[in-house]
C-alpha positions, 0 to 999 in steps of 0.5 A: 878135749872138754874144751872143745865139747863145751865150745862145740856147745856153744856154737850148737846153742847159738845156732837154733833159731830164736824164740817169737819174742826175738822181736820184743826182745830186740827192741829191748835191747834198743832202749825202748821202753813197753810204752815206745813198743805200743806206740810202734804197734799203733802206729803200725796199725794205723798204717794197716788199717789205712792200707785196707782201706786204700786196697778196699776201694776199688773192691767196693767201686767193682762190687756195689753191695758195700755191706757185703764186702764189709761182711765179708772182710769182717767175718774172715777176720774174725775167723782169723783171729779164732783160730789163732786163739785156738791155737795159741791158748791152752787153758780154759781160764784163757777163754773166761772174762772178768766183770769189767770185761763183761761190761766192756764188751756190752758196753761196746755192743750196744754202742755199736748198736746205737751208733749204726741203727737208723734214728 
């Protein structure tokens, strides 16, 4: 009788759905290492990006104010990304930044700033 409980179990436990880590797992499982991971992502990103950008054409041939799109289609990314990061980190220490992060995102403003300001 408890053999059958414990088998029930079994089947009940391999029944419910798999955490958001089934896919990292899974190509694990494959063989693959963190850095094979990351160049999937890479490449996968690129393939978005270039998707975007193909879909973004006709969008900036119809409406001529390109700036505006582009505001647009960073603000609602932005958006996006806040909040999933609202709902996804729990902590306040989540939110702070370290020195050389700091840096980095400073770094980065003001070569964004150089780079798209008219000389």
């Amino acid at each position: 009788m408890s053999e059958d409980f414990a088998a029930q179990n079994d089947i009940g436990a391999r029944a419910q759905p798999e955490g958001p880590g089934w896919l990292i797992s899974s190509l694990f499982a494959l063989g693959l290492k963190p850095w094979h991971i990351g160049v999937l992502c890479l490449i996968a990103n690129c393939m978005c990006m270039a998707a975007f950008l193909v879909i973004q054409a006709p969008v900036l041939a119809k409406y001529p104010a390109n700036i505006s799109v582009m505001v647009f289609s960073y603000f609602f990314g932005a958006a996006l990304t806040v909040s999933k990061a609202l709902l996804t980190m729990n902590e306040s220490t989540d939110w702070s930044l370290t020195h050389p992060e700091i840096f980095a995102v400073l770094y980065a403003a003001m070569l964004h700033l150089l780079l798209t300001t008219d000389c």
